[in-house]
ZAROVO-979061 format. One record per residue: x, y, z of N, C-alpha, C in turn. Coordinates in steps of 0.05 Angstrom, whole numbers, padded with zeros to 5 digits, always signed. Example, Ala and Ser with C-alpha at 12.3 -4.5 7.8 and 13.67 -1.06 7.14 Angstrom:
BEGIN
+00264-00114+00156+00246-00090+00156+00264-00066+00156
+00257-00045+00142+00273-00021+00143+00258+00001+00157
//
This chain:
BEGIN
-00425-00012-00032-00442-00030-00047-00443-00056-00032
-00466-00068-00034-00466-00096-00016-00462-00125-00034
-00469-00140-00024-00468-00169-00031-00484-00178-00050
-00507-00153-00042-00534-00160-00066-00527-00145-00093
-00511-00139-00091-00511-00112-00119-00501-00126-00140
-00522-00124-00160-00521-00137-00183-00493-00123-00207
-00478-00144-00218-00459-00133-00234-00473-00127-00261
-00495-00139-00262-00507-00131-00299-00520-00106-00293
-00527-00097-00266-00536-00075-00263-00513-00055-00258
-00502-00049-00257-00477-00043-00259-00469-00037-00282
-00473-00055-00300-00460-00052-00329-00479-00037-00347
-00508-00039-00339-00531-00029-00349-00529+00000-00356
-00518+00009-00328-00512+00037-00320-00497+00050-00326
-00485+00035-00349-00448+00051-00352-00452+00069-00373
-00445+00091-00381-00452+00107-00395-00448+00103-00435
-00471+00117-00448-00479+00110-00471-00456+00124-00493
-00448+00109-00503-00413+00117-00520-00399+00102-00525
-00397+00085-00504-00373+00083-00496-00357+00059-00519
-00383+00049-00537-00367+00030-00561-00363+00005-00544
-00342-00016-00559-00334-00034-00551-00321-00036-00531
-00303-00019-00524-00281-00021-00507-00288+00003-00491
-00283-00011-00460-00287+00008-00437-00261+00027-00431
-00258+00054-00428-00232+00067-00415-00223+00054-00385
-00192+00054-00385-00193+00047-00363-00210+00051-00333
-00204+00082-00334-00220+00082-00307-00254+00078-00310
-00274+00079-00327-00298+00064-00323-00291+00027-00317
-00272+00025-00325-00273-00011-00310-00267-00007-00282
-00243+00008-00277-00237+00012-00243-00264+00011-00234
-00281+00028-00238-00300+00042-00225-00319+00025-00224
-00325+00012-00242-00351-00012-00237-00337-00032-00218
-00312-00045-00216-00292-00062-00198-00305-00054-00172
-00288-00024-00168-00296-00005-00141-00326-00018-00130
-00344-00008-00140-00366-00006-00136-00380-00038-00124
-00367-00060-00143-00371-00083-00132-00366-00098-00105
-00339-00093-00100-00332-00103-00079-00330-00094-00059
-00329-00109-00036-00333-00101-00008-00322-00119+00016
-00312-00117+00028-00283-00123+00046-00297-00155+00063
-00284-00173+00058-00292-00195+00079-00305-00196+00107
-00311-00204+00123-00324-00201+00150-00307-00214+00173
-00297-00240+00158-00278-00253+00189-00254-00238+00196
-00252-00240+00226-00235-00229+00231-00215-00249+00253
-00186-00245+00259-00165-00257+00281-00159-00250+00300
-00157-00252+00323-00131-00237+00332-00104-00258+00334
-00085-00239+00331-00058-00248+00329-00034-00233+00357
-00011-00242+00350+00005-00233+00367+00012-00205+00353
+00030-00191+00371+00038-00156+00349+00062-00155+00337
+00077-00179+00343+00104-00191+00315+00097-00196+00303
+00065-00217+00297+00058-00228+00278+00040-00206+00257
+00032-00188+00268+00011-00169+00254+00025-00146+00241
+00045-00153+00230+00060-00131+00204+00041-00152+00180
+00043-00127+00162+00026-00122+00140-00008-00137+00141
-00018-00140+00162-00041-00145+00166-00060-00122+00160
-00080-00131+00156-00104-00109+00164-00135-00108+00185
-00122-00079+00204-00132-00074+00227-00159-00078+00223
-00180-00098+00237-00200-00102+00244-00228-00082+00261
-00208-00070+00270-00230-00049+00287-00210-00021+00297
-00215-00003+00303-00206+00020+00319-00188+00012+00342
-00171+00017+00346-00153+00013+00371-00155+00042+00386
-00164+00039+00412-00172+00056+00429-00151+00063+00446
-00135+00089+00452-00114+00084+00465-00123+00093+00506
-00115+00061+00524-00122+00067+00538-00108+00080+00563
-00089+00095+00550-00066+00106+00559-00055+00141+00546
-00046+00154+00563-00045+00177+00556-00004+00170+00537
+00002+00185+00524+00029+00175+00506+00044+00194+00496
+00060+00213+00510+00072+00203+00532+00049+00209+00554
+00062+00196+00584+00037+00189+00599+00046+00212+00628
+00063+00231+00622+00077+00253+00633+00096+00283+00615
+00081+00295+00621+00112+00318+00608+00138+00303+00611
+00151+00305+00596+00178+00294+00602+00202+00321+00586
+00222+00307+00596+00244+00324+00573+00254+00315+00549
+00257+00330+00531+00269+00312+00503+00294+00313+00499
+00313+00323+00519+00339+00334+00518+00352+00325+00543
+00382+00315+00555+00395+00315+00574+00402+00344+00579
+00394+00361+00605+00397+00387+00609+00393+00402+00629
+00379+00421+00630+00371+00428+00660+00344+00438+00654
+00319+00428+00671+00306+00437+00680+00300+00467+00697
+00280+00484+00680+00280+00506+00691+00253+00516+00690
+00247+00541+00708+00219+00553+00705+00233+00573+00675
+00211+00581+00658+00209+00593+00637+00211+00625+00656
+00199+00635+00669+00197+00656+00679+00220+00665+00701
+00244+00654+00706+00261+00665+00716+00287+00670+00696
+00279+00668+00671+00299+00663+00645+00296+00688+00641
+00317+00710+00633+00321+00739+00624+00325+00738+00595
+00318+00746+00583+00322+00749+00556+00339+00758+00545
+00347+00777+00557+00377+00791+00542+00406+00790+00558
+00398+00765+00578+00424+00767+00595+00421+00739+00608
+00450+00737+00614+00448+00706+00628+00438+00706+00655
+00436+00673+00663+00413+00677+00681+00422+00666+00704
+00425+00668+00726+00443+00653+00751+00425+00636+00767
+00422+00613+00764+00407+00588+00781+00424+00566+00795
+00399+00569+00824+00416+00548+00837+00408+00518+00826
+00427+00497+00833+00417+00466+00827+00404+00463+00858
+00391+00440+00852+00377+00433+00878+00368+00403+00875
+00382+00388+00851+00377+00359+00854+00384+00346+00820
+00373+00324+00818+00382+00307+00790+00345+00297+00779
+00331+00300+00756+00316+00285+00753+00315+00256+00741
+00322+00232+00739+00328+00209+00717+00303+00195+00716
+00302+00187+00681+00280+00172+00665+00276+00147+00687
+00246+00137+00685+00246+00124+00704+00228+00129+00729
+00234+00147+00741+00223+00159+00758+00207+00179+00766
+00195+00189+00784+00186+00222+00796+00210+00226+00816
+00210+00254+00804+00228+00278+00814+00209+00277+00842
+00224+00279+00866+00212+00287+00889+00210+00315+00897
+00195+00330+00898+00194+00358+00909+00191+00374+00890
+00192+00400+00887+00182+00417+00870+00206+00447+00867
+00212+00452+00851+00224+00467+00844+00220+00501+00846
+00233+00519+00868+00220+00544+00871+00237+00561+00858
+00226+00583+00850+00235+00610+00829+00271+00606+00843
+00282+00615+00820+00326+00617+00825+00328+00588+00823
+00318+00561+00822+00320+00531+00827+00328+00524+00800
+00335+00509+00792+00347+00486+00762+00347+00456+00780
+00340+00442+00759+00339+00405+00764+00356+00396+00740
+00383+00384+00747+00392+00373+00720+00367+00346+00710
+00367+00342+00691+00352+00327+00679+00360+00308+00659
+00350+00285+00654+00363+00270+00631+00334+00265+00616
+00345+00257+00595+00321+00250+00562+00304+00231+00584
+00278+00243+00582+00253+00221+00588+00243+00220+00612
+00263+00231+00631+00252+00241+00656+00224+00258+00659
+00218+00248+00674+00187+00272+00680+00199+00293+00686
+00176+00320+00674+00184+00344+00692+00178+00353+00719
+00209+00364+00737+00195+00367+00756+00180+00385+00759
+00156+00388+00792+00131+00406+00793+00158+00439+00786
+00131+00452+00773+00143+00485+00780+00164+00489+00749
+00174+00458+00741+00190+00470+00707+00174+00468+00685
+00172+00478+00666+00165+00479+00648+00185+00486+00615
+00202+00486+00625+00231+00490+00596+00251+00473+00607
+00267+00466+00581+00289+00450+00591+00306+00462+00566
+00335+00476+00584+00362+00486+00574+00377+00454+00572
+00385+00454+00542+00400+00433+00529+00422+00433+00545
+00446+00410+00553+00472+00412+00580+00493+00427+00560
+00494+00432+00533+00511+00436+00514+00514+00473+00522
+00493+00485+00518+00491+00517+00522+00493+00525+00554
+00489+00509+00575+00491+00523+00610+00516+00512+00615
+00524+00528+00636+00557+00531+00649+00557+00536+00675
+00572+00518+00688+00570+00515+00717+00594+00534+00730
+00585+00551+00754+00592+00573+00757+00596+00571+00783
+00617+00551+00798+00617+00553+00826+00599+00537+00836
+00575+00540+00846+00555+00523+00859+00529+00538+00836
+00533+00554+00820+00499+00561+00808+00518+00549+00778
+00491+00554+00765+00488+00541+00734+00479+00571+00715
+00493+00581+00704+00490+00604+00678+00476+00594+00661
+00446+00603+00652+00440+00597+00626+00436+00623+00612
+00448+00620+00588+00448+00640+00566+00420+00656+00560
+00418+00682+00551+00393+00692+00537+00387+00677+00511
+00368+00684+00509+00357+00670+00475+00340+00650+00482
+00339+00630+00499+00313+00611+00502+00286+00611+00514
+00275+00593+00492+00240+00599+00499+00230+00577+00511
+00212+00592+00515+00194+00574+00545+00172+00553+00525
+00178+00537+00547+00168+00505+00528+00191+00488+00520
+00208+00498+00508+00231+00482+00487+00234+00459+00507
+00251+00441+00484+00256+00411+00490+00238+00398+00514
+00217+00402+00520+00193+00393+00537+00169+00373+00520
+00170+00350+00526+00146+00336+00503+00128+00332+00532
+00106+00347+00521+00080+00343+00530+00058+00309+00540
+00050+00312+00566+00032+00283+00561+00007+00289+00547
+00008+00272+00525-00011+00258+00509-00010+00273+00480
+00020+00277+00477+00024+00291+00457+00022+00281+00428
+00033+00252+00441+00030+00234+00409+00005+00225+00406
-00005+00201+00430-00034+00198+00431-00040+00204+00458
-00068+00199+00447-00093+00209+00488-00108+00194+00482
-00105+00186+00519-00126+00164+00526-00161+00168+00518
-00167+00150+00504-00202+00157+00501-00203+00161+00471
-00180+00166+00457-00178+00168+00421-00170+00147+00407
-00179+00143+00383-00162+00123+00366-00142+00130+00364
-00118+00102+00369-00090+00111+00357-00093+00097+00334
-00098+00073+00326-00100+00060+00289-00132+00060+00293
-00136+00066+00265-00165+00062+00262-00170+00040+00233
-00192+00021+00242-00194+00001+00223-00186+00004+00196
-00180-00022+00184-00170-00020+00151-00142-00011+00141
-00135-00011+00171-00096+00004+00158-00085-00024+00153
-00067-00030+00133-00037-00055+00140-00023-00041+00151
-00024-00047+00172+00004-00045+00195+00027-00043+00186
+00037-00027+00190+00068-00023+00185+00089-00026+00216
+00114-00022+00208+00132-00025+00227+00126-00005+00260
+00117+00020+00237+00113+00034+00255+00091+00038+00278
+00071+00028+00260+00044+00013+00274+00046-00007+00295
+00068-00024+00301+00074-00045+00315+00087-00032+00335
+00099-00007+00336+00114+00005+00365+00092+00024+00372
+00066+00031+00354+00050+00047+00374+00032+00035+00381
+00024+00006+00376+00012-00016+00392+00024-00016+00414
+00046-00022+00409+00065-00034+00430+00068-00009+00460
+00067+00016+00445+00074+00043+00462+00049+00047+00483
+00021+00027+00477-00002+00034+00489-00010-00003+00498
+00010-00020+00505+00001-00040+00512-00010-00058+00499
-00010-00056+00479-00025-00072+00463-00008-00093+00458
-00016-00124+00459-00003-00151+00453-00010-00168+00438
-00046-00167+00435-00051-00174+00415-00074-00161+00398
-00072-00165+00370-00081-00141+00351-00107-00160+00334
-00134-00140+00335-00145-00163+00316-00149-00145+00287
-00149-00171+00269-00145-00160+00239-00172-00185+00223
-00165-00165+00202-00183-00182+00180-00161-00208+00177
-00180-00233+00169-00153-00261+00166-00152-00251+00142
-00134-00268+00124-00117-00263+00110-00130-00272+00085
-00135-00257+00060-00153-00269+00037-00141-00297+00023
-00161-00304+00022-00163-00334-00002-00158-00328-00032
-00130-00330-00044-00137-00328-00076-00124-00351-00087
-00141-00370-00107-00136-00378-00124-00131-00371-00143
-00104-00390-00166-00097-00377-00190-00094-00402-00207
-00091-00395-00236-00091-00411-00254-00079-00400-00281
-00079-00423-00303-00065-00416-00318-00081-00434-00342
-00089-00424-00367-00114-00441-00384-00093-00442-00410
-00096-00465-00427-00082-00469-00438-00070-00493-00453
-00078-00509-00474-00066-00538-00474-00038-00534-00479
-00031-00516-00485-00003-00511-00495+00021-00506-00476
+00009-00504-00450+00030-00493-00428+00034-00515-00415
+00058-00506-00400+00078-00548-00393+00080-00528-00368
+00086-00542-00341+00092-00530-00326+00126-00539-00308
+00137-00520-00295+00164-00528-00290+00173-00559-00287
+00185-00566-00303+00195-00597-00301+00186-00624-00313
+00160-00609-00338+00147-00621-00348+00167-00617-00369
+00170-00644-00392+00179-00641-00427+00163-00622-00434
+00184-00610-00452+00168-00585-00470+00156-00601-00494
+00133-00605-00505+00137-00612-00521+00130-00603-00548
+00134-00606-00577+00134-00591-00599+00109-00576-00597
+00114-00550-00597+00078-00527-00598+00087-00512-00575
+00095-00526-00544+00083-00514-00529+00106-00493-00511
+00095-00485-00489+00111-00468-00479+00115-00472-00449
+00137-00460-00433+00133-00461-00403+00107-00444-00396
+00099-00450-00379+00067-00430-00365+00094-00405-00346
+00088-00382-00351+00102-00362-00335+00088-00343-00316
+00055-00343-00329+00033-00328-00311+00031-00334-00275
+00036-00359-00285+00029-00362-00253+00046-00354-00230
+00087-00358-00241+00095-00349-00232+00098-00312-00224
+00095-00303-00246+00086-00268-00240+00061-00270-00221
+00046-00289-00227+00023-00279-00208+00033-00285-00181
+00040-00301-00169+00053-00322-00150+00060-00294-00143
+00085-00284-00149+00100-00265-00146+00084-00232-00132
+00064-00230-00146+00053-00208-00140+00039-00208-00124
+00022-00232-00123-00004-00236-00097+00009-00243-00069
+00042-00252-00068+00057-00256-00044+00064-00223-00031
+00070-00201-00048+00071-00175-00039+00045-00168-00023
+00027-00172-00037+00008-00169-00013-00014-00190+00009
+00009-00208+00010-00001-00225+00031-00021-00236+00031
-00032-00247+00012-00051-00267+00020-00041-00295+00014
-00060-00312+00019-00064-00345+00018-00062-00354-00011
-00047-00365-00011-00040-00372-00045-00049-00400-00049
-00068-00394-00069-00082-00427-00083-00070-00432-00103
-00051-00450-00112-00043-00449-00143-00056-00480-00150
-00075-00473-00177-00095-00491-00186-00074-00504-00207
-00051-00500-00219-00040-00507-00242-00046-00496-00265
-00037-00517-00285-00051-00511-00308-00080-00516-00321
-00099-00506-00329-00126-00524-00344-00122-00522-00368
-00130-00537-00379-00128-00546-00405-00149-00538-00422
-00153-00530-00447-00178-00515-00462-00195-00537-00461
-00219-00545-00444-00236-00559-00442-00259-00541-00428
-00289-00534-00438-00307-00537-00420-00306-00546-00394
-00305-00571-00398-00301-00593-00373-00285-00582-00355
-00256-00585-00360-00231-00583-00343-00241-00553-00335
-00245-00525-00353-00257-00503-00337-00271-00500-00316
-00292-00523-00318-00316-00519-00303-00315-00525-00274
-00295-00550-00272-00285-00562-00249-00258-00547-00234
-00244-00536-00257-00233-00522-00230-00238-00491-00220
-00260-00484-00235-00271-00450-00231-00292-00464-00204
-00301-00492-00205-00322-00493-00187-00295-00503-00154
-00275-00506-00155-00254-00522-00141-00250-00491-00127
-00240-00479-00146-00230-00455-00138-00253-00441-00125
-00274-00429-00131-00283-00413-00119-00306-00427-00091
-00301-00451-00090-00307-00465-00060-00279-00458-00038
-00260-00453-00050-00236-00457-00033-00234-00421-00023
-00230-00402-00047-00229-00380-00049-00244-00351-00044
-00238-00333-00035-00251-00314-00039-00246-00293-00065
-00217-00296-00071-00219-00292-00103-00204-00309-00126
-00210-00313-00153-00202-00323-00174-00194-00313-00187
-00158-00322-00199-00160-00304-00218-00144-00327-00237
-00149-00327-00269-00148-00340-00284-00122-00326-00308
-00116-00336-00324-00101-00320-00347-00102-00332-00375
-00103-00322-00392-00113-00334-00426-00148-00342-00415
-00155-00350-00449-00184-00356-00448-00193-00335-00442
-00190-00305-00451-00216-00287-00441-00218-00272-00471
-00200-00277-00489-00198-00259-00513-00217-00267-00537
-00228-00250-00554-00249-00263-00574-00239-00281-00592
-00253-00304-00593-00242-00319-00597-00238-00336-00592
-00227-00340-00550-00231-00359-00542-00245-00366-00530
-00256-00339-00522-00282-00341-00500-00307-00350-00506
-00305-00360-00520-00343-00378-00525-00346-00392-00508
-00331-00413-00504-00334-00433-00483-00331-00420-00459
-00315-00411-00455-00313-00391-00427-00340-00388-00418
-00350-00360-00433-00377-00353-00434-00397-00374-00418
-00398-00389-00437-00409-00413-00434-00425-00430-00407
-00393-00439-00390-00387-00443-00367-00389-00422-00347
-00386-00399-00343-00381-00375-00335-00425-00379-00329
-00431-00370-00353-00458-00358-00351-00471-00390-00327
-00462-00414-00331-00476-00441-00321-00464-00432-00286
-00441-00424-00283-00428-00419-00256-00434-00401-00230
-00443-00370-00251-00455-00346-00229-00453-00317-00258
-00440-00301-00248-00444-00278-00264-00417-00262-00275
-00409-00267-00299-00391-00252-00311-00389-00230-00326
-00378-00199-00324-00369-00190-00352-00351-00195-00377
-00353-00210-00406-00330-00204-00405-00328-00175-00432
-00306-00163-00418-00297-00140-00422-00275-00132-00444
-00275-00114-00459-00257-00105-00480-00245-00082-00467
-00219-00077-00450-00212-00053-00443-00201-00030-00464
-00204-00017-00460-00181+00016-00485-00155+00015-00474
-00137-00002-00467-00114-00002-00462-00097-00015-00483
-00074-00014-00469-00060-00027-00483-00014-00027-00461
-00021-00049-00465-00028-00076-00468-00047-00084-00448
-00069-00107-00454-00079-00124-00441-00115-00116-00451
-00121-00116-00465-00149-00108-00467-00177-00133-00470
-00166-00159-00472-00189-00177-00459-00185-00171-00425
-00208-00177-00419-00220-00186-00383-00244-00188-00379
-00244-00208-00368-00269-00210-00348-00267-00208-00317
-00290-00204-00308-00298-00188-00283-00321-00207-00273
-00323-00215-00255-00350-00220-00239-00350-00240-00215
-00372-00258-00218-00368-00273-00183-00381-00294-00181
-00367-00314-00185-00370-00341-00179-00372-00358-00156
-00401-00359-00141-00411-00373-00125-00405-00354-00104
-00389-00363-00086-00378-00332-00058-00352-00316-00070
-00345-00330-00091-00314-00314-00101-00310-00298-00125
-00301-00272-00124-00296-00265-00142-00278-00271-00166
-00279-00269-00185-00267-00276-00213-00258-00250-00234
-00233-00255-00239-00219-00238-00245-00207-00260-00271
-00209-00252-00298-00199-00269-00322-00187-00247-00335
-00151-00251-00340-00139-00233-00343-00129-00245-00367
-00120-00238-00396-00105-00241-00417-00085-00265-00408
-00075-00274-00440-00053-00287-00427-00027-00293-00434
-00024-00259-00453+00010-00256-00462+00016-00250-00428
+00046-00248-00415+00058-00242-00403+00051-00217-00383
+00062-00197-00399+00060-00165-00401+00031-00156-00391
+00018-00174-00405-00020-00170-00404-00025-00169-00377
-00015-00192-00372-00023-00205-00341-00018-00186-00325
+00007-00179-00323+00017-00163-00300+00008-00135-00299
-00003-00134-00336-00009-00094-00333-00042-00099-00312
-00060-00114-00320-00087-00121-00323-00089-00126-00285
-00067-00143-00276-00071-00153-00244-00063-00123-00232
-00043-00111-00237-00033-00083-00225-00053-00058-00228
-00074-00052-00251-00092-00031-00252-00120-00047-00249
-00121-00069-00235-00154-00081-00239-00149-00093-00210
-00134-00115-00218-00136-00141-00185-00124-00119-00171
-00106-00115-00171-00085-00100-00146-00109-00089-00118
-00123-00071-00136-00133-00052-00118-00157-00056-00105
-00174-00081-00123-00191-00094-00111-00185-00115-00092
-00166-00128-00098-00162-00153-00066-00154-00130-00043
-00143-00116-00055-00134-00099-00018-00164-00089-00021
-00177-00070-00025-00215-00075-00009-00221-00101-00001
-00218-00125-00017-00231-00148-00012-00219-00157+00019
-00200-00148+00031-00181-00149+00051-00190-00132+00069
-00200-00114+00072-00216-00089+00091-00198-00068+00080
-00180-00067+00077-00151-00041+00070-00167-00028+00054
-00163-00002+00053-00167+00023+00029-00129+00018+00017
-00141+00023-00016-00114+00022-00024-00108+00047-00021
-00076+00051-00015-00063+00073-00026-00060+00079-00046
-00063+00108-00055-00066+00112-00083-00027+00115-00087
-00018+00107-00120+00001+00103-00131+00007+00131-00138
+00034+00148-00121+00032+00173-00133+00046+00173-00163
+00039+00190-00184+00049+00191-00204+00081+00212-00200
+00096+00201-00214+00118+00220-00219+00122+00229-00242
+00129+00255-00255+00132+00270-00275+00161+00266-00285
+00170+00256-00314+00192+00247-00320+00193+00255-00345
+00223+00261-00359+00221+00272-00390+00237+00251-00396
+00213+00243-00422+00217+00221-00440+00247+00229-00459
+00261+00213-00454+00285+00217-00469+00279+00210-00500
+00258+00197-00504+00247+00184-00536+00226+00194-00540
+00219+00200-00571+00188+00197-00579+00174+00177-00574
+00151+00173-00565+00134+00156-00559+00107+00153-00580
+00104+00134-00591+00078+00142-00607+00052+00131-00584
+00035+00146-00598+00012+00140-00568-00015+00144-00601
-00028+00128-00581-00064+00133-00609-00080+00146-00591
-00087+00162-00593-00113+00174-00569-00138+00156-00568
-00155+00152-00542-00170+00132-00543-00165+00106-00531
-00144+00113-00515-00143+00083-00497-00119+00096-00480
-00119+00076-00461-00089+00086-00437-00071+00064-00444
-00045+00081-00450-00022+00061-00457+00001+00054-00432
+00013+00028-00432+00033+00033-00405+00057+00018-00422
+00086+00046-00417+00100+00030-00427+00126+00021-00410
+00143-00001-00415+00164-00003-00399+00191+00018-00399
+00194+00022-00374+00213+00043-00377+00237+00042-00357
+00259+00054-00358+00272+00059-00335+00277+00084-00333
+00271+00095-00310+00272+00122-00297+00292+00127-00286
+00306+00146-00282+00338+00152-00264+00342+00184-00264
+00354+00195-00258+00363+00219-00240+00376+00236-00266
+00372+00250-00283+00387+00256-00309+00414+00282-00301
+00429+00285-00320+00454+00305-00311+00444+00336-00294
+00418+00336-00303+00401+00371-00290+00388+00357-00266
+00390+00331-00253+00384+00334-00234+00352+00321-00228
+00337+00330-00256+00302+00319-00254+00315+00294-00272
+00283+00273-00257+00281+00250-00274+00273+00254-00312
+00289+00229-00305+00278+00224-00337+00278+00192-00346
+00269+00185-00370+00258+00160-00369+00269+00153-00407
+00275+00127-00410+00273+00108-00428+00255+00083-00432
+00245+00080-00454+00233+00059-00454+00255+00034-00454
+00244+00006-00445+00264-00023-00439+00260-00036-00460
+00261-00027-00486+00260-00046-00507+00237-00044-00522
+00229-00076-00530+00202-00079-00539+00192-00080-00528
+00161-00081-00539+00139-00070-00519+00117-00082-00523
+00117-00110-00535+00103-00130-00544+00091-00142-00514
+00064-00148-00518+00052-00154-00487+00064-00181-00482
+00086-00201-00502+00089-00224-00491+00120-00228-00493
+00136-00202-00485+00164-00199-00482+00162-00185-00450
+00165-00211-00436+00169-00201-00411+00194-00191-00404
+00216-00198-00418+00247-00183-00406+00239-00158-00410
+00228-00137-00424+00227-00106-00415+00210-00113-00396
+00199-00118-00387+00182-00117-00360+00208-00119-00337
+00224-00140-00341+00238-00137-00323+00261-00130-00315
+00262-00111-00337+00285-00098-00341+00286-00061-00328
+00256-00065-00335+00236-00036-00319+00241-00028-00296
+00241-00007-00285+00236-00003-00260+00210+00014-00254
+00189+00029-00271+00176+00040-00274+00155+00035-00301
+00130+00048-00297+00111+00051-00326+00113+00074-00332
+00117+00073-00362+00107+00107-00368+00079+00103-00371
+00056+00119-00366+00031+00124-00365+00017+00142-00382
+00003+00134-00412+00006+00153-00436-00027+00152-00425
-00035+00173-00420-00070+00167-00414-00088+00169-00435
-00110+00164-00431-00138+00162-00448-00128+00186-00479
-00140+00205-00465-00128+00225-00490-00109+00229-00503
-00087+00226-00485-00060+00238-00501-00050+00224-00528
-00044+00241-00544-00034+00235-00558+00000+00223-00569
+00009+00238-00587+00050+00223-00591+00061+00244-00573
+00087+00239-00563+00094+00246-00541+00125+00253-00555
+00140+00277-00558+00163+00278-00569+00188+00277-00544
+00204+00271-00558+00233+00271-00544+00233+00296-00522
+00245+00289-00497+00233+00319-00477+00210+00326-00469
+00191+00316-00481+00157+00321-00460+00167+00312-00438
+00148+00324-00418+00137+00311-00393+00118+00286-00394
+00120+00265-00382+00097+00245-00379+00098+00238-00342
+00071+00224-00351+00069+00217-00312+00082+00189-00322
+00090+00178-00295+00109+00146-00292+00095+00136-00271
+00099+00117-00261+00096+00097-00242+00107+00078-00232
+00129+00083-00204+00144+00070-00200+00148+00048-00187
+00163+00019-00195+00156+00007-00189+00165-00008-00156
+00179+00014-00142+00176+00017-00115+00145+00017-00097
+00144-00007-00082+00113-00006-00066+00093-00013-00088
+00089-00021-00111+00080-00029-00135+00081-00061-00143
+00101-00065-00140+00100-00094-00150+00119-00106-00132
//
């Protein structure tokens, strides 16, 4: 989808049913469909380009390995003077070491001791491990039983010159940095690094080191958010608190999304409060706001303010973090060039009944662990109130009650979601 793609058209299109409240995945899906990955791009150094995301195809201009070599300290041998059912008597005729070319070529009755990494010499093609051959006077015994090829790594086995070794949109991993590195590569270009602004709406919220005073509360959103948007690396705007004003909204949604490529806000999206929202929102660029079928977190808005997107997430606790993890999460990594990885589900038996309503996706806190038979199994962390964050962090996992399902007894199976690579 491009830049031009209208979100009311979008919403126009969404299918007839669906009531007040959208299922989760029809919100994913209109999200999906909106966004589309930034254009600037860096280059950087290849220490500096862990968890980045690759800008273009990396072409490898190098074959990798860039010779047959051996994968074993051993002897070099032809495959075809090896007997199969009997040991085999070869003469030595030299040393091969990593590093170098073997000089000369190896003729039928011949062995080259060899070490890890050495090229092969001309004429071998197998290499006997030093553990199984036995030196026999001036020749070398190798045993029956080995096959031709073994411990031999091929050139261009891992990569070949003329192919992609990373192809655009990956975050680099550790491993990605030694196969740069394995093909010369020093410096890497990537998408720069996203712009997000965040915020927190609210006259009631004090922020760290401010008097509390009678009514109000510490602001905690921003820190979870803080927290989650640093896992995936981007540029952190923190706007503070706004205060329930028109005004104060208007100025920093217009602050923020001059600075930003995304926004994301918390409280002020629920009925109720959102009139004024609305309001400001409709005077700014183009908003949904949205009733999800979940639970917890079912206010949001969606849309895009001037060049930046806007993301208005609930603003119990619990909300925030379910709403940024199944909505923002997966959209800033597109907004980044990255395809997200999908979150594999794991199958766990609920040690409790669970009550579930059919008609919306429920997520609850849980801790998952290794049970006496060996398979997982799971407890819920308490309460489950969207603005009792200690089960949140007491969790190590979601249980995942989906759209349909119904109550869930002691011993069902449910899918989970762990919060390894997650949060």
């Amino acid at each position: 989808m491009t830049a031009s793609s209208s979100l009311s058209a979008l919403l126009t299109a969404l299918p007839d049913g669906l009531g007040k409240a959208l299922p989760v995945a029809t919100a994913c899906a209109v999200i999906e469909q909106c966004i589309y990955p930034i254009a600037e791009t860096e280059g950087v150094a290849l220490r500096q380009a862990l968890g980045r995301v690759l800008a273009r195809d990396i072409i490898s201009p190098i074959d990798v390995p860039p010779h047959d070599n051996s994968a074993m300290d051993g002897w070099a041998v032809r495959a075809s003077d090896l007997n199969a059912t009997a040991q085999t008597r070869l003469m030595p005729v030299g040393t091969a070491l990593a590093g170098q070319a073997y000089a000369g070529s190896v003729q039928p009755g011949q062995t080259v001791r060899i070490m890890t990494g050495a090229v092969m010499p001309d004429g071998c093609d197998t290499v006997v491990i030093q553990e199984v051959a036995r030196q026999d006077g001036a020749s070398i015994l190798i045993p029956p039983g080995q096959s031709a090829g073994q411990n031999r790594r091929l050139r261009g086995e891992d990569l070949t010159a003329g192919l992609p070794a990373l192809v655009a949109g990956r975050s680099l991993g550790p491993a990605d940095l030694g196969l740069l590195a394995s093909i010369g590569v020093a410096e890497v270009p990537v998408q720069r690094r996203l712009r997000v602004a965040f915020f927190s709406t609210g006259s009631e919220l004090r922020s760290l080191g401010q008097p509390l005073d009678p009514g109000c509360i510490y602001d905690s959103n921003r820190y979870t958010l803080h927290g989650l948007l640093s896992r995936l690396g981007v540029e952190l705007i923190d706007m503070g608190v706004v205060t329930d004003s028109p005004e104060a909204l208007e100025a920093a949604m217009r602050t923020a999304s001059e600075q930003a490529d995304a926004v994301i806000s918390s409280g002020g999206v629920s009925v109720g409060e959102a009139d004024y929202t609305r309001a400001v929102m409709n005077r700014l660029g183009e908003v949904a706001f949205w009733t999800i079928a979940m639970r917890p977190g079912r206010p949001m808005a969606f849309g895009r303010i001037a060049n930046a997107w806007y993301f208005g997430l609930p603003g119990n606790p619990v909300a925030v973090m379910i709403t940024f993890l199944f909505f923002v999460r997966d959209a800033l990594i597109r907004l980044s060039g990255a395809s997200p990885r999908p979150v594999l589900p794991l199958r766990v038996r609920s040690l409790a009944p669970l009550r579930k309503r059919p008609g919306r996706t429920e997520y609850q806190r849980a801790t998952v662990e290794v049970g006496p038979d060996g398979l997982l199994q799971a407890h819920i962390t308490g309460n489950q109130g969207s603005g009792v964050l200690r089960s949140m962090s007491q969790a190590n996992a979601l249980i995942v009650l989906h759209h349909d399902q119904g109550d869930v007894a002691a011993g069902d199976w449910v899918d989970a979601i762990g919060f390894e690579g997650l949060i």
